[in-house]
C-alpha positions as CSV (number, residue, x, y, z in Angstrom):
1,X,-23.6,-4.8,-72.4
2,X,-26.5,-7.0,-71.8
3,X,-26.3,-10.1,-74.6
4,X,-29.7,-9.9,-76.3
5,X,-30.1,-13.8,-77.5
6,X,-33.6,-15.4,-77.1
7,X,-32.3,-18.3,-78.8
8,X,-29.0,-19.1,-76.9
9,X,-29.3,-22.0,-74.7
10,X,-30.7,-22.0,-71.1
11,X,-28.8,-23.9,-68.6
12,X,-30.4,-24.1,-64.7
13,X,-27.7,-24.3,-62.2
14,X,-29.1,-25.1,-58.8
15,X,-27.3,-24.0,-55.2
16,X,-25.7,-21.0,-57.4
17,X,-25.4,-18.7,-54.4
18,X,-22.1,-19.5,-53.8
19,X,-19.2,-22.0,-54.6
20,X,-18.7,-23.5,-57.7
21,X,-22.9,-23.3,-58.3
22,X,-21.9,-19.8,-58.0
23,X,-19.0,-19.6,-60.5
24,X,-21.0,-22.2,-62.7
25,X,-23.6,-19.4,-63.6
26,X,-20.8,-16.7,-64.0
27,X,-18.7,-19.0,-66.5
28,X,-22.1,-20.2,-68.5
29,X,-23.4,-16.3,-68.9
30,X,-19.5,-15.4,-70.5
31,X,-20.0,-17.7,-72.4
32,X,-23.1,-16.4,-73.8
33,X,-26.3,-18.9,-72.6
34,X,-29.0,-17.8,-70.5
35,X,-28.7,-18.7,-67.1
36,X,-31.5,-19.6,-64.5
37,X,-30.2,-19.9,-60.9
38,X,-31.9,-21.1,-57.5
39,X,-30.8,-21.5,-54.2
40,X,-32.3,-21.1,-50.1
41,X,-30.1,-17.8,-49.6
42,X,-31.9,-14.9,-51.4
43,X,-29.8,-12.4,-49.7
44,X,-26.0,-12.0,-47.5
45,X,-26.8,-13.0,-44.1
46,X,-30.1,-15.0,-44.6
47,X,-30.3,-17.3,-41.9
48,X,-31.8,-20.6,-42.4
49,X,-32.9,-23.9,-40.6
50,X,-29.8,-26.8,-41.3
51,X,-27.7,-24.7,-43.1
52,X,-23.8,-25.1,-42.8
53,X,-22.4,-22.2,-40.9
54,X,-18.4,-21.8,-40.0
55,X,-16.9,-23.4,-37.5
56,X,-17.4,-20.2,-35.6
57,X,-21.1,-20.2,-36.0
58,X,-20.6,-17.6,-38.6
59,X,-22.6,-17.2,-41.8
60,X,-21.3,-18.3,-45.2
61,X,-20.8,-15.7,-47.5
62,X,-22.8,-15.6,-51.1
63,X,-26.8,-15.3,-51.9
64,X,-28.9,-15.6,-55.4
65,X,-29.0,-11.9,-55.6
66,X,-25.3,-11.3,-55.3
67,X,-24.7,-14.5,-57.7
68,X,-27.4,-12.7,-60.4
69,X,-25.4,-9.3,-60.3
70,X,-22.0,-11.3,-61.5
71,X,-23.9,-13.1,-64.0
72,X,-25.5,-9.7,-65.4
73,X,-22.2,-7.7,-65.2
74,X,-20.8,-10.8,-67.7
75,X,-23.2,-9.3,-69.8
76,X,-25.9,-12.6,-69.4
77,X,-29.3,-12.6,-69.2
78,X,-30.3,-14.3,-65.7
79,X,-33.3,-15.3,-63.7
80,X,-33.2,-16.4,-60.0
81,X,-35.8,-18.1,-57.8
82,X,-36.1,-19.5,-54.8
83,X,-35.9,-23.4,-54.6
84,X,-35.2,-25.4,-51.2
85,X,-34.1,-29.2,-51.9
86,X,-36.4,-30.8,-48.6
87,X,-39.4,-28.7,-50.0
88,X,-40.9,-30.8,-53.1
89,X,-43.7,-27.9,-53.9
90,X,-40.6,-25.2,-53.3
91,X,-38.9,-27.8,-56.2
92,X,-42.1,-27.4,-58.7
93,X,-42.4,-24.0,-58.4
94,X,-38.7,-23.4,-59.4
95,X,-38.7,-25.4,-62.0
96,X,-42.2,-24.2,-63.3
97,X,-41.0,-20.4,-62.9
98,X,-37.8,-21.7,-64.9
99,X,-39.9,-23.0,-67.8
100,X,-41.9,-19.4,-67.8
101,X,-39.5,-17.4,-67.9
102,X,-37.0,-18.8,-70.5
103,X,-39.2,-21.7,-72.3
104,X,-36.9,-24.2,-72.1
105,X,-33.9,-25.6,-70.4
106,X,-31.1,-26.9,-71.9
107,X,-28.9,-28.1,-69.8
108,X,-29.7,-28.9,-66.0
109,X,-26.9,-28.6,-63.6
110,X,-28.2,-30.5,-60.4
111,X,-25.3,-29.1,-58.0
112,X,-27.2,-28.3,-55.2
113,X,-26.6,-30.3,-51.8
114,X,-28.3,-30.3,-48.5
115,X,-26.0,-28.8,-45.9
116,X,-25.9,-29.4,-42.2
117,X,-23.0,-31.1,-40.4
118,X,-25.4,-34.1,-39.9
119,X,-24.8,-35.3,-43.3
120,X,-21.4,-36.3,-42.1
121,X,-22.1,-37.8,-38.4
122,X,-20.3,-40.4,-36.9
123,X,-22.3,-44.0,-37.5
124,X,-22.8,-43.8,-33.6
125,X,-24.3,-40.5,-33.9
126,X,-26.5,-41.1,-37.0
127,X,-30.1,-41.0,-36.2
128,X,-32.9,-42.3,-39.5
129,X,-34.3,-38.9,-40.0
130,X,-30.8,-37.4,-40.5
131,X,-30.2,-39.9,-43.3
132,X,-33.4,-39.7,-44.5
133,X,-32.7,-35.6,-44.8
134,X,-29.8,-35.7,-46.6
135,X,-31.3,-38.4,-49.1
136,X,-34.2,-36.1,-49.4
137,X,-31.6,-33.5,-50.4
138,X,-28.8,-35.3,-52.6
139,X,-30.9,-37.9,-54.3
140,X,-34.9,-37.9,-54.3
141,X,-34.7,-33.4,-54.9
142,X,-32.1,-33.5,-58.2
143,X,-33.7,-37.3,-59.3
144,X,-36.8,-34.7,-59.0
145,X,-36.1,-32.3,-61.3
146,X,-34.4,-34.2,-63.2
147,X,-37.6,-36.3,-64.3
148,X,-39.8,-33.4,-64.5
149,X,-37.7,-32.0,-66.8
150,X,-36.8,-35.1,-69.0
151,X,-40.3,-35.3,-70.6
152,X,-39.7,-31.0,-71.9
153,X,-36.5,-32.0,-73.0
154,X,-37.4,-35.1,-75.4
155,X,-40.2,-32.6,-76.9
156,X,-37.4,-29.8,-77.3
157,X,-35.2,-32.1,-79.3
158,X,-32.3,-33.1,-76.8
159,X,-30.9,-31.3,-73.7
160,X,-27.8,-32.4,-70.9
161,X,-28.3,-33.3,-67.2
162,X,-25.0,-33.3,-65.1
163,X,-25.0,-34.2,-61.7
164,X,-22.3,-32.7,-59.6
165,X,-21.5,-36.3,-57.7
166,X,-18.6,-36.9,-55.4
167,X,-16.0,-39.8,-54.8
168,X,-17.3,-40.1,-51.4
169,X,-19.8,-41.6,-53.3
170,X,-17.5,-44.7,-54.8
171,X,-14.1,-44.8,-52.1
172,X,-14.2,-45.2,-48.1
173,X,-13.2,-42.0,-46.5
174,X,-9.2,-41.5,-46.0
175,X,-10.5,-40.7,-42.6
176,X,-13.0,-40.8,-39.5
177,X,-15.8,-38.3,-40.9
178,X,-14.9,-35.6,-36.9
179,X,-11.1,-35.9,-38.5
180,X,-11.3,-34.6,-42.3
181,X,-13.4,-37.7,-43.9
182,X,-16.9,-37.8,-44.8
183,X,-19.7,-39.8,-43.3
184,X,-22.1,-42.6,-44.2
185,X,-24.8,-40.3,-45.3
186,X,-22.8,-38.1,-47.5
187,X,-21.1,-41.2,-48.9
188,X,-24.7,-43.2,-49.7
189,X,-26.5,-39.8,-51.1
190,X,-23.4,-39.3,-53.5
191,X,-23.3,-43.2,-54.4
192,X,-27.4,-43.0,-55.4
193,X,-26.8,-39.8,-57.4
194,X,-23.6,-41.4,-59.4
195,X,-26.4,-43.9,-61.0
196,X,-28.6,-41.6,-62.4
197,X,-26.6,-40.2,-65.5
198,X,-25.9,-44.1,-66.9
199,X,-29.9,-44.7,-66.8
200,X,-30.4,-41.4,-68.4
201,X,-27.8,-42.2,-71.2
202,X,-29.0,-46.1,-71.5
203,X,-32.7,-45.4,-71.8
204,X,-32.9,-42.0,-73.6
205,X,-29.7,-41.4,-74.9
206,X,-30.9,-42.5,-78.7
207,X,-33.0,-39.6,-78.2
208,X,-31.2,-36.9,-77.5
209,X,-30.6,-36.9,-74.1
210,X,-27.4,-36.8,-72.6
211,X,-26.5,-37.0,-68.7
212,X,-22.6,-36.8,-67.1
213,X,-22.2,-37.8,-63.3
214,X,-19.0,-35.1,-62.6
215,X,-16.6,-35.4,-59.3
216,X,-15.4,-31.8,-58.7
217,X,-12.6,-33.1,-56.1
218,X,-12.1,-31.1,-53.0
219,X,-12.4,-27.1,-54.3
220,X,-11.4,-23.9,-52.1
221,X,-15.3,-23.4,-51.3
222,X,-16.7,-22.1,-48.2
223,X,-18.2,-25.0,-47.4
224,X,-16.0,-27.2,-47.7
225,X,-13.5,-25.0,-45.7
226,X,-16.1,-25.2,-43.1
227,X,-16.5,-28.7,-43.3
228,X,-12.3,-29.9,-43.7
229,X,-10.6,-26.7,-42.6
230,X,-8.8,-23.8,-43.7
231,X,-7.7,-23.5,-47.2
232,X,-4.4,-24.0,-46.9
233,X,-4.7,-27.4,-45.4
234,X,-7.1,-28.6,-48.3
235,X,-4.7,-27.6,-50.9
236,X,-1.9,-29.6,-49.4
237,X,-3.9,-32.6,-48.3
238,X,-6.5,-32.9,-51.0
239,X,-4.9,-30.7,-53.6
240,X,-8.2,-28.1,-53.4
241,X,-8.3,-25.9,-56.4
242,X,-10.9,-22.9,-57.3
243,X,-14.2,-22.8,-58.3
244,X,-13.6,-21.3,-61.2
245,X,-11.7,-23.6,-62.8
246,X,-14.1,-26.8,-61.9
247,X,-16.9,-23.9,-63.7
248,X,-14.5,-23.8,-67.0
249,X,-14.7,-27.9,-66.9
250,X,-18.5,-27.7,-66.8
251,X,-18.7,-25.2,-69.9
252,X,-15.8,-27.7,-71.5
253,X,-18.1,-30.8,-70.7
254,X,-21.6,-29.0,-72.0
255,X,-20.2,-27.5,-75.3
256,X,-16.9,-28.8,-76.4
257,X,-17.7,-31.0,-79.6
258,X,-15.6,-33.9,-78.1
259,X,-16.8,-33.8,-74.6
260,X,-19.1,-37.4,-75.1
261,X,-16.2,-39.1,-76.8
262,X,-14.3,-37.8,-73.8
263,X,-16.9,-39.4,-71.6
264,X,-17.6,-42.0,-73.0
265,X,-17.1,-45.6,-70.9
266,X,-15.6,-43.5,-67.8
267,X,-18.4,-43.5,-65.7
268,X,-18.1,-40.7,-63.2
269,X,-16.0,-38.3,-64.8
270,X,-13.2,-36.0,-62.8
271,X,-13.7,-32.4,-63.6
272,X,-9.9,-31.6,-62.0
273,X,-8.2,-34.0,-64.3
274,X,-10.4,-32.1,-67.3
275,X,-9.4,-28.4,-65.4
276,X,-5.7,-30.0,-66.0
277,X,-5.9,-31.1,-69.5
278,X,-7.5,-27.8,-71.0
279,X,-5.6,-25.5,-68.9
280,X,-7.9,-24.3,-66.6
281,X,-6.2,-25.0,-63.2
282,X,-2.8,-25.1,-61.5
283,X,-1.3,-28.0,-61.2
284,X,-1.5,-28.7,-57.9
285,X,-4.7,-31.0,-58.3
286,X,-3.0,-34.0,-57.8
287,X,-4.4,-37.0,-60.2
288,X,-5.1,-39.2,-56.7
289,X,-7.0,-36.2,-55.0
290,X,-9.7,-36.1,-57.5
291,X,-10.8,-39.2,-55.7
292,X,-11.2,-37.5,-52.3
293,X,-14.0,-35.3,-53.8
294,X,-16.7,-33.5,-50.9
């Protein structure tokens, strides 16, 4: 049955056709808010220009409109649009389509990442424009929204920005980015996105505003499969766990009462060691692999 609330919270998850952006939306809607989703892939087997693909050359699995009929048969409202992160008009028109439909947004979810296997190339392989890509992608799209959106959310009375960031933005890689680790561009685009959740809080925090930066650690995605390996290895290497679970930490971190007490003076906050405290993973999430988050 179809929750009919027109003043439950909206929350915007971006790159929600698959993964945890995927499982995000699904967890949100159960739990009663309106969800907005965007992504590239409308549809299963859309093929796009740099998109990650299986180390087969095989699609990845999951689109918006599969994502919006999960979210519906949770009983959520939900409205998907198209948004591509290295498109700044495809950005606005999101956004603006967003605001439309729903009014408002409450929370903004900025977990959408550019994905080509350049964003990890060897330094000796790393040409400018494939830095300046995934920077275009993982900083200057969600630092985008996110200040297009700040002004609506000030006038609304408060809302919550959290920024899926990554310890590749704050450790060196375990290993050469061809054998398992990340590369320089991945690393730098997750170290400029960890910064914007502490200027959100310093500046605008006394007025409502509040922004997390949130490590997921490695999860049991498609992508990262296709970028580390098979599952199996992640989950003894990097102690993967499931989407869902790094979802239920989201919810946890946007509604539980004592979530900013939680957060307060961490800095980038580790949404496996949350998934382990309330319950909502197994516990093989080791507290070190948290660090080794894609």
């Amino acid at each position: 049955m179809m929750i009919d609330a027109t003043t439950s919270p909206v929350v915007l998850v971006t790159g929600a056709s698959r993964g945890i952006g995927a499982a995000t939306a699904v967890a949100f809607g159960r739990a009663g808010w309106r969800v907005a989703i965007t992504a590239r892939t409308q549809t299963e087997g859309q093929a796009l220009e740099h998109q990650l693909r299986r180390p087969d050359g095989a699609l990845l699995g999951g689109s918006l409109a599969t994502t919006a009929q999960a979210v519906q048969a949770a009983g959520a409202q939900v409205f998907a649009h198209a948004m591509d992160l290295m498109d700044k008009a495809s950005l606005d028109r999101a956004l603006d389509a967003v605001l439309a439909h729903y009014g408002r947004i409450d929370l903004l979810i900025n977990n959408a990442v550019y994905q080509d296997r350049e964003m990890n190339a060897l330094l000796l392989d790393l040409e400018d424009d494939m830095l300046e890509r995934t920077l275009q992608g993982n900083v200057l799209a969600p630092f985008h929204l996110t200040r297009r959106l700040l002004p609506r959310m000030l006038a609304q009375g408060g809302g919550q920005v959290i920024n899926m960031c990554s310890g590749a933005g704050q450790y060196d890689p375990p290993l050469p980015a061809d054998q398992g680790g990340w590369g320089f561009a991945y690393g730098a685009s997750k170290a400029g996105l960890i910064r914007l959740a502490g200027c959100i809080n310093r500046e605008l925090g006394k007025q409502g505003l509040r922004a997390y930066s949130a490590n997921p650690g490695v999860v049991s995605t498609e992508a990262v499969t296709a970028t580390l390996g098979d599952g199996g290895m992640l989950a003894q290497r990097y102690g993967a766990v499931m989407p869902e679970a790094i979802a239920q930490s989201l919810l946890w971190l946007a509604t539980a009462p004592g979530a900013p007490a939680y957060a307060k003076g961490k800095g980038m906050l580790e949404l496996q060691q949350i998934a382990r405290e309330q319950g909502f993973s197994p516990a093989a999430a080791t507290a070190s692999s948290s660090k080794q988050g894609m």
